[in-house]
N, C-alpha and C positions, 0 to 999 in steps of 0.2 A: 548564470549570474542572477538573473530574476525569479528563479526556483531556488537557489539559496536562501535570496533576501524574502523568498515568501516564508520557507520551513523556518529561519530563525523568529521571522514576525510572529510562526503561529507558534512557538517553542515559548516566546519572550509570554505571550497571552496567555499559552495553559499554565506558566510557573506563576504568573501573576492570580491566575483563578485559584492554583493550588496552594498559595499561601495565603491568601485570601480565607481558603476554607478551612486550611490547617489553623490558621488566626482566630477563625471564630470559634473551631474546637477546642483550641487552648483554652480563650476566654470561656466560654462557657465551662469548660474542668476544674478553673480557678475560680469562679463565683459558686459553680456547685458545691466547692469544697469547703471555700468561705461560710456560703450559709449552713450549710450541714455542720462545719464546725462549732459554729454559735449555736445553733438546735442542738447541737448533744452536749455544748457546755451548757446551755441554760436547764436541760433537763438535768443532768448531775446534779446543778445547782439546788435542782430544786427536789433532790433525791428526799423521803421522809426519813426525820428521824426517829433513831437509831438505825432501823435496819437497813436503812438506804436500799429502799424500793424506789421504784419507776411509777408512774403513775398511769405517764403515757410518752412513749420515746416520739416528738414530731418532729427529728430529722428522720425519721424511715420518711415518713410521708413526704418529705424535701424531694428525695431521690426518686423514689415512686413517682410522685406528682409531677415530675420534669420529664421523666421517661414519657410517661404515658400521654404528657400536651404535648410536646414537641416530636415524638414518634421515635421509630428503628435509630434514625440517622444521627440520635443523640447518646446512641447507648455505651460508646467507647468515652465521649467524656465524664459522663454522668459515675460512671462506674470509675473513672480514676479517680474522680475530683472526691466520689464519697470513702474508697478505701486511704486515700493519701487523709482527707480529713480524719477518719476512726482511728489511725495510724499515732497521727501528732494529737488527737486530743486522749487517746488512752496512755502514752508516752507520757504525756505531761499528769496525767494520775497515777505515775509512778507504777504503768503495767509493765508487764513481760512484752518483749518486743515481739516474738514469733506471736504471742500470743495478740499481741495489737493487729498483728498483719492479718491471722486467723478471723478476726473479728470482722475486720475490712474485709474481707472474702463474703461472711454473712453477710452483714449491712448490702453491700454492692447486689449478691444475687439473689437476694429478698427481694430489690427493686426489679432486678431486671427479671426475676418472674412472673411476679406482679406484672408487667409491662406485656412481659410475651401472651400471657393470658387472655390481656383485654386485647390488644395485637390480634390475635387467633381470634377470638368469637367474637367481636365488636368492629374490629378494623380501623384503618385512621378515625382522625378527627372525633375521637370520644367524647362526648358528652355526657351530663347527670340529667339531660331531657327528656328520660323516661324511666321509669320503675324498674324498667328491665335493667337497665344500664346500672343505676346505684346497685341492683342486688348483684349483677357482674362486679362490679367495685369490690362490694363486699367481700366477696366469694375468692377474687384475685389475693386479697388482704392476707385474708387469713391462709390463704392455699402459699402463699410465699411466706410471710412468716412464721408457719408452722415448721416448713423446711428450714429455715435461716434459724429458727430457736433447736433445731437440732444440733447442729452443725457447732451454735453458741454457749450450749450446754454442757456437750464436749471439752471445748475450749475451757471454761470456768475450771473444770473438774479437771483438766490435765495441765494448763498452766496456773491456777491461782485457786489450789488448794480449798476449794467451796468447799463448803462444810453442811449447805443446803442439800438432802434430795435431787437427782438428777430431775426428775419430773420438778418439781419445784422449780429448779431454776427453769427448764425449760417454759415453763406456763407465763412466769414473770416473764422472760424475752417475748413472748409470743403475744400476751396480752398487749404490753405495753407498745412491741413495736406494730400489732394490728392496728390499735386504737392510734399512734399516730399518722400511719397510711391513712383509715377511716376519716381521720377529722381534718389532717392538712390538704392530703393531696386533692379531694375535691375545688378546694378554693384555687391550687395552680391551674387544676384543669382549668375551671371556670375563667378564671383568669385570661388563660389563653384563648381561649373559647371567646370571650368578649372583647379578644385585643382582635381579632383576626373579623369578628359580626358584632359592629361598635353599636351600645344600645341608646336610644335617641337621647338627648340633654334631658327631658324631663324625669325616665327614669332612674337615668344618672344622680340626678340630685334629691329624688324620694330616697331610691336607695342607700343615699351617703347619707343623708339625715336619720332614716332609720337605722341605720348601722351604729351611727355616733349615738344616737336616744337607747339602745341596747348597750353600748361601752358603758356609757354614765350609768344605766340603774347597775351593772356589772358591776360598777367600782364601786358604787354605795353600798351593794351587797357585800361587797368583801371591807370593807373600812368601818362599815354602821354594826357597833357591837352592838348587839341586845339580845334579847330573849325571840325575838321574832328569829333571828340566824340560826336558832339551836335547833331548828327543823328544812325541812325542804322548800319551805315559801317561798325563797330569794329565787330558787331555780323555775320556781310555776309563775312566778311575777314576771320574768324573763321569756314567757312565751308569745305574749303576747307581741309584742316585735317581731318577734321569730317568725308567729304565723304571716304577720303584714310583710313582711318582706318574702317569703313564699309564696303570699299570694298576689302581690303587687308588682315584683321583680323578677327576674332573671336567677336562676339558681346559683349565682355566684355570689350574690348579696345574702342568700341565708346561707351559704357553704361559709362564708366571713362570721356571720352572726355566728355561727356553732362553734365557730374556733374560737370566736371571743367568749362565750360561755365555756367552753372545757379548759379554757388557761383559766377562766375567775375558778371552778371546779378545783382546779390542780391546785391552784393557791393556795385557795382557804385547808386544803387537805394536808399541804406542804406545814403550812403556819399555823397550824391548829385556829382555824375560824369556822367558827360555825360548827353546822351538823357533822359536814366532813371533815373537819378539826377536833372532833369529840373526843378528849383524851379517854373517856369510859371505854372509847373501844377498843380495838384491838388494832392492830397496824395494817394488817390482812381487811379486817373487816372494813377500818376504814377506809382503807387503797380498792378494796372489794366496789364498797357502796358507787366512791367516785368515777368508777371507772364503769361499773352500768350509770350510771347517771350521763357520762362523756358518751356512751354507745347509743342512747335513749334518743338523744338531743340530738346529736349528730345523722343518726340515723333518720330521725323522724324528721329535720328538718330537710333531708334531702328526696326524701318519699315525698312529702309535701309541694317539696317546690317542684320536682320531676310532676307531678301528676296535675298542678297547673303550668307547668310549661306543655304538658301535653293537651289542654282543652287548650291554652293558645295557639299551638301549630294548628290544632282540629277548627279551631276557628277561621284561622285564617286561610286555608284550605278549603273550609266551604264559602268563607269571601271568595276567595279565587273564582271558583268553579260557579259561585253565581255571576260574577261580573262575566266569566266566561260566556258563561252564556246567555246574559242581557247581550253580549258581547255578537253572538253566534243568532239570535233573536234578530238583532239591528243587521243584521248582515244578510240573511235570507229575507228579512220584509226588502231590503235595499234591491237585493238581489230581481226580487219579487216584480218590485217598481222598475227597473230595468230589465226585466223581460216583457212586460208590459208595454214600456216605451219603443220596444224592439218591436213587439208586436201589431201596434199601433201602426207606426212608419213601415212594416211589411205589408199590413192588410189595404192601409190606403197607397203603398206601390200598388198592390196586384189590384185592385180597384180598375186602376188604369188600364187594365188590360180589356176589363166586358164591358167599361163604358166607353171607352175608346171605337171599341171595334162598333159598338151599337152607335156612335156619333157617325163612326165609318159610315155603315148599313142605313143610318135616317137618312144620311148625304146620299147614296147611291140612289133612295127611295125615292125621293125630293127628286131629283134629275129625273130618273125615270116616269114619276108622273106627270112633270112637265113636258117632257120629251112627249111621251103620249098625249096630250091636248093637245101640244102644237102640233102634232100628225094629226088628231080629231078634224079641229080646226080648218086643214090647208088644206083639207080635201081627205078621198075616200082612203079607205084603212083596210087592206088585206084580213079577211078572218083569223088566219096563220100566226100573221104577227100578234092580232089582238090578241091569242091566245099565249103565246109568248111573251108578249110584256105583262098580262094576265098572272101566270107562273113567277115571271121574274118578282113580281110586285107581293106575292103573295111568300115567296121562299124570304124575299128580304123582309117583310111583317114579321115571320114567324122568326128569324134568327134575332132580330131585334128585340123581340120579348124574352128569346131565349137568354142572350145576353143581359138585360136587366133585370131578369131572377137567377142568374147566376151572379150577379154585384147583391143583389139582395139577401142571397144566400150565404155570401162570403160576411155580412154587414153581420147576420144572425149566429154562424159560426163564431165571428170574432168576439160576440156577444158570448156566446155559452163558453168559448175560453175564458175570458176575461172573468166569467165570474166564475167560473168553475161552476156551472149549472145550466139545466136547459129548463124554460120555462115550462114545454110540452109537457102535456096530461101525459100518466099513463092509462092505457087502454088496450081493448081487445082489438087483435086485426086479424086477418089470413094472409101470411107472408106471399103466396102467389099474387092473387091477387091487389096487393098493396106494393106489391114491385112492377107490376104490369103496368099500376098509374103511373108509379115515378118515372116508366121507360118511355111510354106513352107522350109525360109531360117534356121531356128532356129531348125526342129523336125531333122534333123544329128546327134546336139550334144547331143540330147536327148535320148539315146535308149533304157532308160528304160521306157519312156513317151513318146513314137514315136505315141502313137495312142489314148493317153490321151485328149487331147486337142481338144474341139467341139468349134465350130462356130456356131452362130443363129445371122445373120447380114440381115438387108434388103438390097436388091440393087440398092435404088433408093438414097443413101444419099452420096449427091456432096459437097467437106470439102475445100474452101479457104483457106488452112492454112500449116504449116510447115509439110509436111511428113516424115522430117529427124526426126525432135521432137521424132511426132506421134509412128515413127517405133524402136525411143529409149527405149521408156514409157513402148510399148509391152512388149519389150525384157526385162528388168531389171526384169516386173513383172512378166513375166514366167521363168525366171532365181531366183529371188526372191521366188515363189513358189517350187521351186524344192530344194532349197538350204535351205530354213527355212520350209514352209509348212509340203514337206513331209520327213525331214528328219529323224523323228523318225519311221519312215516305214506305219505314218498313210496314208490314201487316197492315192491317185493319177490320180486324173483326173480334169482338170481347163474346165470353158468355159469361151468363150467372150460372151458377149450379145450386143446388141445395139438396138437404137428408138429414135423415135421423140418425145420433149419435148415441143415444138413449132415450130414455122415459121423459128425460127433461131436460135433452139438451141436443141442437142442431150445429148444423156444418153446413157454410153459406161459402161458395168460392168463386171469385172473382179473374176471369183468365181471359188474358190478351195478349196477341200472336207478333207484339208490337220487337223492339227492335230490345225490350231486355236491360236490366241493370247490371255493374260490371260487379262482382264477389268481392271486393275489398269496398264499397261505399253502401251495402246492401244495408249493415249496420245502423248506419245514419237516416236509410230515410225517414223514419217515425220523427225524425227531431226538428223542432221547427228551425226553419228558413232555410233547411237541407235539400241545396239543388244545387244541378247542373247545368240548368239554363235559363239562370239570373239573367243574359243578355237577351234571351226573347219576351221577357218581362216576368217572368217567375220566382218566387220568393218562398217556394215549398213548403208552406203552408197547407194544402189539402191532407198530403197525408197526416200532417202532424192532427188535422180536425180528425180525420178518422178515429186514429189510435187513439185521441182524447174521448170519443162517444163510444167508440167501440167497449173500454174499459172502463169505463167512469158512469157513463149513460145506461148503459145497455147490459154492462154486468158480464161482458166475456172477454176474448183475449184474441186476438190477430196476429199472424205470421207471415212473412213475404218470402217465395222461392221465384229466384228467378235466373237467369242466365243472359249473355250479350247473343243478340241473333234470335234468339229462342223465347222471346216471351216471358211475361209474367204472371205467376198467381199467386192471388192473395186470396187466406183461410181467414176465416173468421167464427170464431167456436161461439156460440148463445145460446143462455138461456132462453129455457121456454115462457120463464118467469124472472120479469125482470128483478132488480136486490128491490125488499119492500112488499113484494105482490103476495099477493093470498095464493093457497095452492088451490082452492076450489074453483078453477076453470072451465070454464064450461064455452061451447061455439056461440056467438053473438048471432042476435038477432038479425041486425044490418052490421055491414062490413063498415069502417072509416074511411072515409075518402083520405089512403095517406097523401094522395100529393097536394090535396087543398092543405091538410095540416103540416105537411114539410112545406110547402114552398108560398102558402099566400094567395096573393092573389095570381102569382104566378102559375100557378095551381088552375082556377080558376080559368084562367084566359085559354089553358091547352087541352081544356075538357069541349 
């Protein structure tokens, strides 16, 4: 029952859409034919006399122009509506009925090849907004009514007795029905064109004022007899609107303009006014002149206005693309600022950690020295122990400084991020030697790894380049190692390596036996606040300082292999000269003290 009432529900809906759409076919076949009928009774009308030429047939262009705005899905009405029109208006001029039907076959498949044309190499939604397009127009124009003037020439000669030349008649159809393709159909494109991308009120009403100010001098030219009409002036006077609507409007406002100058054209040719009413001429020559004159105007005002509609797309297209990226600008400084603030609240997290533990380490120190006076004090003191609180007092000093040049370090790191620079001079050092301080300076705060760390450095390799950098990179990545490597109690033991790679360039590698990073996160660690042991207080900041001096500072390029269980090494490729340096190197006099110049005065205190 309820599958019933659904198939008749959806039965009732598709004959409602299908009459619906057959309704709009109808109408549209009945206006098409309508107006097509008044376009070829007004042309008759306005046939010259005697010979009763055409000047220019603008029902082709009716037919044509509806095809080609409204697309495929209009081409069964288009094509009834124009042969039932050619039909009953050739009837009514007392033609031959096959012969009327014959005619109706032309007129129809002029349009719809016309149509198929621009269809094929243009595709929907036709426009006159480029050069290419009107000369496609063009080109469709004449490539269908060449064919339709065959077809129409036949017809004459077999039902109605012409007495003109076949060629003859043919040129007359062909002229007459291209030029009113050329001159109407632009205006329905456009038309549709502007009903579907409505153009704002202001040009709206430029372009209706210049339209109306082109009509009036139109009709003064065809009404105002003098001697001035007995030449071309009325048509040169008439451009000037032309061009302003070409170049102020939308190309449907000078496709109107052209049509309103080729009907004044027809007229005064029709009615003998003017140059093109010249009875000295000839009926040909005169029909001749008017009809490059309708081709001139038409043509050129749609060149015109196609090729300022094309510097308006091109303009506003490069509007687009700048606001895009003022757009893309404001988004990366924002961006910017919010890494920044990211980096800010990471570096004063991990702060916490080496002052912290030195508040720790003062605290233990503080107790222990009192604790030793009050033994001084109460009486006598074991050698053993004095030498024991001795060490204690002395391991807690040293890790306590170590801790405060490692907050100090992080303070100057976050600096040389932040501005994307390191203050440090470049200068000459001797990589052994200048890693021996920094290991030197660093194995205090380490005294569970006081004797972990091996060196295998040659001593002939002389480095132009930033030794503050240099003695950062170390530090983070033995601080790094201790903090992640072995913090789950695997390994501990790091070494340095280094060699020569060429004439001017080294290989520094850093390996520890620690507990290994897992192949899917190996990826990430260069990236700042990239960790896995956020809850021990880590904010993965070290590496991200490396990779930033390593490439930026220093001019080379680092890679991480590592495995879980199995340890990590990290490559680090360098120049022997940092970007900037001279290549005339030569071995310095004295070495740099790098750890006073990486670390300060931290530096200082572990010499």
């Amino acid at each position: 029952m309820r599958q019933n009432l659904s198939a008749q529900v959806q039965h009732e809906l598709s004959t409602e859409i299908d009459l619906s759409r057959w309704a709009g076919s109808v109408g549209l076949a009945v206006l098409v034919g309508i107006v097509y009928f008044l376009a070829a009774r007004l042309s008759l009308a306005m046939l010259t006399k005697p010979e009763g030429v055409a000047v220019f047939w603008p029902a082709a262009g009716v037919s044509a122009g509806v095809l080609i705005a409204l697309g495929p899905r209009t081409r069964w009405p288009v094509v009834i509506g124009t042969m039932t029109a050619t039909i009953v208006a050739n009837l009514l001029g007392d033609r031959n009925f096959w012969g009327a039907v014959l005619f109706g076959v032309c007129n129809a498949g002029e349009a719809a090849l016309a149509a198929w044309l621009i269809g094929r190499f243009f595709g929907p939604d036709f426009r006159l907004d480029k050069v290419r397009n009107v000369a496609g127009l063009l080109a469709a124009a004449i490539a269908g009514t060449a064919v339709s003037g065959i077809g129409g020439a036949i017809v004459f000669k077999l039902f109605h007795s012409a007495t003109a030349p076949m060629l003859t008649t043919w040129y007359q159809w062909f002229a007459s029905d291209a030029l009113g393709i050329i001159t109407v159909a632009p205006l329905l494109i456009e038309l549709a064109s502007a009903a579907r991308d409505r153009p704002p009120l202001s040009e709206l009403v430029e372009g209706i004022a210049a339209v109306a100010t082109l009509a009036l001098a139109s009709a003064l030219a065809i009404f105002l007899r003098s001697e001035l009409l007995a030449n071309v002036g009325p048509v040169a006077v008439l451009f000037a609107p032309l061009l302003w609507l070409a170049a102020r409007c939308r190309p449907a406002f000078a496709a109107a303009a052209a049509f309103i100058i080729s009907l004044s054209i027809v007229w005064t040719t029709t009615f003998g006014i003017g140059y093109f009413g010249n009875r000295d001429l000839t009926t040909n020559e005169r029909v001749l002149a008017a009809q490059i004159s309708i081709l001139l105007v038409t043509i050129g005002a749609s060149v015109v206005a196609a090729l300022f509609a094309e510097i308006r797309d091109k303009r506003k297209v490069a509007e687009a693309a700048l606001h895009a990226s003022e757009a893309q600008r404001y988004l990366i400084e924002t961006e910017k600022l919010a890494a920044l603030g990211r980096l800010v609240a990471g570096v004063a997290h991990e702060l916490n950690s080496p002052i912290g533990i030195s508040l720790t380490v003062a605290s233990t120190l503080d107790r222990r020295c009192t604790h030793f006076a009050d033994q001084i004090v109460s009486g006598p003191l074991r050698r053993s122990r004095l030498a024991e609180f001795t060490d204690g007092c002395r391991d807690a000093a040293n890790q306590l400084v170590a801790n405060l040049q490692r907050a100090g370090e992080l303070i100057q790191s976050f600096k040389q991020v932040a501005t994307d620079r390191s203050d440090a001079d470049r200068r000459l050092f001797d990589l052994k030697l200048a890693t021996e301080q920094i290991v030197a300076s660093i194995r205090p705060g380490l005294p569970k790894y006081r004797d972990s760390l091996s060196l295998a450095l040659p001593s002939d390799i002389i480095l132009d380049s930033y030794p503050g950098a240099y003695g950062q990179v170390l530090t983070n990545l033995i601080f790094n190692a201790v903090t992640h490597g072995f913090a789950d109690g695997l390994g501990g033991c790091m070494l340095i390596e280094a060699h020569r790679l060429g004439p001017e360039q080294i290989e520094i590698t850093f390996s520890d036996d620690g507990g290994g990073i897992p192949e899917e996160v190996q990826r990430h660690v260069f990236d700042p606040f990239f960790t896995t042991r956020r809850a021990q207080g880590c904010t993965g900041l070290g590496l991200y300082i490396v990779h930033n001096l390593v490439t930026d500072q220093l001019g080379g390029k680092i890679t991480l292999v590592s495995a879980p269980g199995k340890g990590t090494t990290i490559r680090m490729t360098l120049p022997l000269l940092a970007p900037g340096a001279s290549r005339d190197v030569q071995a310095p006099q004295t070495m740099v003290n790098v750890a006073a110049v990486g670390h300060g005065a931290a530096g200082d205190a572990a010499q």
